[in-house]
C-alpha positions in Angstrom: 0.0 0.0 0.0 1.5 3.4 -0.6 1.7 5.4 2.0 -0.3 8.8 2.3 1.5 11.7 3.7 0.6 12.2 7.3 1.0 8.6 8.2 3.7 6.8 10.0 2.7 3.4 8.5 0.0 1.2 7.3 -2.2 -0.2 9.5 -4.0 -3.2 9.3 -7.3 -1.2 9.1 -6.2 0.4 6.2 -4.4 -2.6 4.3 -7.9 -4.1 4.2 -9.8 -1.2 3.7 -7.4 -0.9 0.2 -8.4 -4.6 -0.5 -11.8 -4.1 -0.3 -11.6 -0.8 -2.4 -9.9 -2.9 -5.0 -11.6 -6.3 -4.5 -15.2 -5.9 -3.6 -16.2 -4.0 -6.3 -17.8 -7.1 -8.3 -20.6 -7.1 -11.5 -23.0 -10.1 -11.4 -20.5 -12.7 -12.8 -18.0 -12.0 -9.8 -15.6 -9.8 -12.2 -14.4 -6.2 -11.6 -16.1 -3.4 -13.3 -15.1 -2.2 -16.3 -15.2 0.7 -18.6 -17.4 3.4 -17.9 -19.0 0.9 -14.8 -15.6 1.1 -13.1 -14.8 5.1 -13.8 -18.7 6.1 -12.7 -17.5 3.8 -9.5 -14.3 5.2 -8.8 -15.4 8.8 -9.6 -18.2 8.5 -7.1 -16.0 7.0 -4.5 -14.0 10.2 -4.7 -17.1 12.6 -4.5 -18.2 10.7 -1.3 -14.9 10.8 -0.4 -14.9 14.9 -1.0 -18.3 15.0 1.0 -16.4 13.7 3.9 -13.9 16.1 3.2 -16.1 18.8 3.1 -18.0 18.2 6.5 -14.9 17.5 8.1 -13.7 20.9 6.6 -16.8 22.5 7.8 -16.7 21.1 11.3 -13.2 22.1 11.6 -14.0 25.3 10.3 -11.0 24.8 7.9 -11.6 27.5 5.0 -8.6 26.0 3.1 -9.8 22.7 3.2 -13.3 23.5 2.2 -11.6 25.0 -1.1 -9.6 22.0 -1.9 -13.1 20.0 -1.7 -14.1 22.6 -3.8 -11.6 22.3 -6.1 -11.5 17.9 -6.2 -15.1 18.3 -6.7 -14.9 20.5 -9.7 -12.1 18.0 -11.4 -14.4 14.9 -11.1 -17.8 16.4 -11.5 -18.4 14.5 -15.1 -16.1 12.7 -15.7 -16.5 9.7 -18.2 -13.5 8.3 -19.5 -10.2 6.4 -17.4 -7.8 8.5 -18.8 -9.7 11.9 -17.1 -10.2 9.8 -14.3 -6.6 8.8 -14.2 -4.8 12.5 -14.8 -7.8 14.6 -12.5 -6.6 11.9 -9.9 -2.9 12.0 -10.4 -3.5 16.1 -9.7 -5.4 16.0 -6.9 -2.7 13.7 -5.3 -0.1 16.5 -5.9 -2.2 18.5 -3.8 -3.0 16.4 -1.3 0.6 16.0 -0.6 1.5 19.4 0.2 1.0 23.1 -0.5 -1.7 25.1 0.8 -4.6 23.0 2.1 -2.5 19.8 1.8 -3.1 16.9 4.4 1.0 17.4 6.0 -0.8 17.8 9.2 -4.7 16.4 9.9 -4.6 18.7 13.1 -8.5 16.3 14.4 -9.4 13.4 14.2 -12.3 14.0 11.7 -10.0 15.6 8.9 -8.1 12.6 9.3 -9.8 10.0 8.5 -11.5 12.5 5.8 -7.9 13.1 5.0 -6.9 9.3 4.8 -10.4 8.7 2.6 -9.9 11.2 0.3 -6.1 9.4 -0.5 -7.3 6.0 -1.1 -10.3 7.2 -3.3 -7.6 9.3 -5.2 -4.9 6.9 -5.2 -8.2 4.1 -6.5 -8.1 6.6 -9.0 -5.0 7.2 -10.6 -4.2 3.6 -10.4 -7.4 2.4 -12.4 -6.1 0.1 -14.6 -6.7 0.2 -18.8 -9.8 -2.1 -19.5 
């Protein structure tokens, strides 16, 4: 598992939380999504994701935060096609990792696991493989 900025190591809660983000995702034969099935997936695990963002942001009364939510929103709102889904991913990770309204530092608990939610839905993302 790749480890998200912010965290000293993988836990166990999270190495099976990424197994069931890329295992439990299953059509009626028992096979992975595909095609536009797997990219409406993944895109709507990142705008759930961005919703928890958002409320953490709010609750936290983090303006920056709320902006980034603002901003991940906007990329994924529509999107259609892996390769979108891939690159809007790839640059939302960028941010995540650092800058202004980056997750260096969750400061509560909320924003952390929003934090740590966000990364795996993003990370799901840019690592959605070519059907």
């Amino acid at each position: 598992m790749e480890r998200l900025r912010g965290e000293t190591a993988p836990s166990a809660a999270a190495s099976f939380e990424v197994r069931q983000l890329t295992s439990a995702h299953r059509t009626e034969d028992g096979t992975p999504p595909t095609g536009q099935e797997a990219v409406a997936e993944v895109r709507d695990g990142v705008l759930s994701a961005v919703r928890g963002l958002r409320h953490a942001a709010l609750t936290d009364d983090d303006e920056q935060r709320e902006n980034v939510a603002d901003w991940v929103e906007a990329m994924f709102t529509g999107i259609t096609d892996e390769q979108s889904l891939r690159r809007s991913a790839a640059k939302s990770l960028e941010l995540y990792r650092g800058g202004a309204g980056g997750f260096a530092d969750y400061g509560t608990a909320v924003m952390a696991e929003a934090g740590h939610n966000l990364g795996l839905a993003l990370i799901r993302g840019r690592d959605l493989p070519d059907t």
